[in-house]
C-alpha positions, 0 to 999 in steps of 0.5 A: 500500500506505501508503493501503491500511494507514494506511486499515486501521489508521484502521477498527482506530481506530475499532474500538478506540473504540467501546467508550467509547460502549457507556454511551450505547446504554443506553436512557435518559440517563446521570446526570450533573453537566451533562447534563440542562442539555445536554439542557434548554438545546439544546431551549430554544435550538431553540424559539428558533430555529425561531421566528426568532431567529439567531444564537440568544443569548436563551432565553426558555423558561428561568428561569421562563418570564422568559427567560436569555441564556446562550446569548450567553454559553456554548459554542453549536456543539453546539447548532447541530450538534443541530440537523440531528440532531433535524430527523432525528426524534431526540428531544431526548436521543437527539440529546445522546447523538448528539453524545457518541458522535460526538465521542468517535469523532472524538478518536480518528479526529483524534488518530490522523490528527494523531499519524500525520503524525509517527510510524508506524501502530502508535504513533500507534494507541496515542497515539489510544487514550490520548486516548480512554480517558484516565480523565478524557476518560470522566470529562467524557463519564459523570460530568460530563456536559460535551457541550460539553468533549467536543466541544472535545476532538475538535475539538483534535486535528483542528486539530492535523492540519490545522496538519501538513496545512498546511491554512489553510482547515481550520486556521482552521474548526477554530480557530473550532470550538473558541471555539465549542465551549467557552469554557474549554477554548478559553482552555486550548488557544489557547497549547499550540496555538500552542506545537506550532505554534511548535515543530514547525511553525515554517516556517509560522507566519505561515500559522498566526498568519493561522488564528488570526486567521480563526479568531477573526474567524469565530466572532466573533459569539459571543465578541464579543458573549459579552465586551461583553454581560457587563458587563450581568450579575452574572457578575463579581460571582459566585463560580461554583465553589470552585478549592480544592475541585477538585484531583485529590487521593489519593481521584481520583487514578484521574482521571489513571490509571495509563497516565500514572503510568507515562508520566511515569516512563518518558518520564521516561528515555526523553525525555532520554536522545533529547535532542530538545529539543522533546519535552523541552519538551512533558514539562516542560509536562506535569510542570508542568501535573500540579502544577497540578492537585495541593492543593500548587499551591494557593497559586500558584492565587490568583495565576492570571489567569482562575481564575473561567473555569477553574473547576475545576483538574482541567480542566487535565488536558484539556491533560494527555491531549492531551500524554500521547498525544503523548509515549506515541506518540513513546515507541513510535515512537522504541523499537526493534522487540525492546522496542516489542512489549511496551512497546505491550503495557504502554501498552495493558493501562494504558489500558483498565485505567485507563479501566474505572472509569469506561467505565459511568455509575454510573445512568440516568434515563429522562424523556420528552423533554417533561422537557426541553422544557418544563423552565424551569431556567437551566442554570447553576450560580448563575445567573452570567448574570443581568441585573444589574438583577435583584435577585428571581431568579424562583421561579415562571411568571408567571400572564400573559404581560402585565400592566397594573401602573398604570391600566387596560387590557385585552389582547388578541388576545396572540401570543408565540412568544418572540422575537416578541410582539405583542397590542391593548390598549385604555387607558382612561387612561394605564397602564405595561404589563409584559411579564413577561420580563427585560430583555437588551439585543435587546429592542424595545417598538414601540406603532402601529409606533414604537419606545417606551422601555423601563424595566427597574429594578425589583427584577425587572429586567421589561420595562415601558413606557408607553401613552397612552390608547387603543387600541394595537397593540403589538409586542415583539421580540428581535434583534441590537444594533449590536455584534451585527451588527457581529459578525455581518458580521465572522464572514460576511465573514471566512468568505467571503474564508477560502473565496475564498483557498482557492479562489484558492490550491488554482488555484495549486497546480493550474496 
């Protein structure tokens, strides 16, 4: 009978949920700050793998046609989860819009998984419904746009379950999933994750720390490469946002809504009156997180590590909602029965109170999935991973391919698919050839099968190399550096012994 409830109270879950993706089944794309670069950017990054590049990091569709790396650098896995979406035969949009519904079902169907391992049926469905419709949550999904913060947040409480499921494997899967989801949020989460673990799962925090560990050593050939390679672009030297200019102040306050408004005054009581310490702490944490995003924290913003990575304070309140489902479900769990009917009641006419201003997207637009297959923007705010050896931003596609710069030559038989570029060139003299891509670490330049030094410190940062006189074959190629492979052994090997433990330990249980 536990079985049987606790799976009618998970189809109730996921019943109450449907009515935060009811915006995405309108034909066409929301209007959105980030979408469209979701949309524009995914279907660069399949064009570069189903040419055979993997892991994929450079999109040689983007900026003009000269090529961006911006996916060695932001948020892969939604990526990599389009893509068996798309081979399906969805559109390039229909699959973004996929994603968006799929990880807002899953924060609830997590949150409610992972809330319901400590407290009962009925509270744990209203603590999953405050996740889901927490203002922001919807904010991020219709007005942001924000595919990879979405997903993160789905993936956050599955995480936090497996840690109560004391799961090793899927503790350490879903760590990884979060660095690979969104590189922000990853920052924020990795101490309130430890932290929970720390205070309610104490016994087993050596079995945590080794997650965290094939956690990061998994998705390693990402964020490795993501730390090395920066030093190669201008993103240190460039201010991508104004930290001052996203507090939640009076005009978005409705971001956090009244649910929470009223959680923090009642928890306010409640909490200290139950004297649990660990709930004490996790309302101080959200008191003090709230102040963070508020104009008075201002000053003490100046001072915090990781401003540029953050961006925005307002990203903050992803933490908040996380904790105000736990305090909301802890409330209704620890109230008596007479008092609990009608305090559920008041959370839920909150929540959905609060969530309705931002349930609908203000507009669509309907462009055909060829607006965003041969869209040629960065899909960043300032360009932030731009090789730093180029000083001209391009403003407009090459007129060729490939370009004889000094001497004469004649090309042809040209080839490109992106990653993969070759054609014959016969030089009447010695001639220095430009191939008009920028130049990113990964690039190699071979003529008549040996590999040739490449120049790049010209004011467009263009690959350019030399030839002798004659006819050559010449082939150039995108792959991994030294350190890339590396990291990709790393992440391969850390996955294999993950499953052979847990192969070993589940033969254990079994004897």
């Amino acid at each position: 009978m536990k079985k049987n409830s606790k799976l009618l109270f998970l189809i109730l879950v996921i019943i109450v949920s449907l009515p935060s993706i009811i915006g995405l089944l309108h034909l066409g794309f929301p209007s959105t700050d980030d979408g469209n670069w979701m949309v524009i950017r995914f279907s660069a990054f399949f064009e570069n793998l189903r040419n055979g590049q993997f892991p994929v990091r450079f999109l040689t569709r983007l900026n003009y046609g000269f090529g961006y790396p911006v996916a060695d650098f932001l948020y892969p896995l939604f990526m990599y989860l389009g893509i068996p979406i798309h081979i399906l035969g969805f559109s390039f949009v229909n699959t973004i819009k996929i994603l968006f519904a799929l990880s807002m079902i899953f924060s609830s169907v997590f949150s409610y998984l992972w809330l319901s391992k400590r407290f009962d049926n009925v509270s744990s469905l209203v603590g999953s419904a405050a996740y889901t419709f927490f203002p922001y949550h919807l904010f991020d999904l219709y007005q942001r746009g924000s595919l990879g913060e979405v997903l993160a947040l789905s993936i956050v409480p599955f995480i936090l379950w497996q840690v109560e499921r004391k799961s090793l494997l899927f503790t350490s899967l879903g760590i990884a999933f979060l660095v690979l989801s969104h590189n922000s949020l990853a920052l924020l989460f990795m101490p309130i994750i430890f932290a929970y673990i720390y205070f309610f799962q104490k016994k087993l925090i050596k079995q945590n720390i080794l997650s965290f560990i094939f956690g990061f050593l998994i998705s390693a050939f990402f964020w490795m490469p993501a730390f090395y390679d920066k030093q190669f672009t201008v993103f240190d030297n460039v201010a991508v946002s104004d930290f001052s200019k996203y507090f939640i102040s009076f005009n978005n306050w409705n971001i956090l809504g009244l649910a929470f408004i009223f959680l923090v005054l009642e928890s306010t009581l409640f909490v200290f009156r139950k004297k649990d310490k660990n709930v004490i702490y996790v309302l101080l944490l959200t008191v003090f997180l709230t102040f963070l995003v508020l104009p008075i924290s201002k000053t003490l913003w100046t001072y915090l590590p990781f401003t540029n990575l953050i961006q925005f304070p307002f990203r903050i309140v992803s933490v908040i909602m996380l904790l105000s489902s736990f305090l909301i479900s802890y409330q209704l769990n620890k109230t008596e029965k007479k008092k609990k009917l009608w305090l559920t009641g008041i959370y839920l006419i909150l929540i959905f109170i609060s969530a309705v201003p931002f349930l609908v997207p203000k507009n669509y637009q309907n462009y055909p999935d060829s607006f965003y297959s041969t869209n040629q923007d960065t899909t960043t705010v300032k360009n932030e991973y731009m090789p730093k050896w180029v000083k001209v931003i391009p403003a407009a596609m090459p007129s060729e391919k490939v370009t004889v710069i000094k001497g004469q030559g004649t090309v042809e038989n040209l080839f490109a698919n992106g990653n993969k570029v070759t054609f014959s060139i016969n030089a009447l003299n010695e001639a220095q050839v430009q191939f008009n891509t920028v130049y990113f670490p990964g690039w190699k330049v071979k003529v008549d099968g040996k590999e040739v030094p490449i120049s790049y410190e010209n004011e467009n940062g263009l690959i350019r190399f030399f030839i002798n006189p004659g006819r050559h074959f010449i082939n150039l190629s995108f792959g991994e550096t030294p350190l890339r492979i590396l990291a990709d052994l790393v992440s391969f090997v850390s996955l294999i012994i993950l499953f052979l433990l847990a192969i070993k330990n589940r033969r254990v249980f079994r004897k």
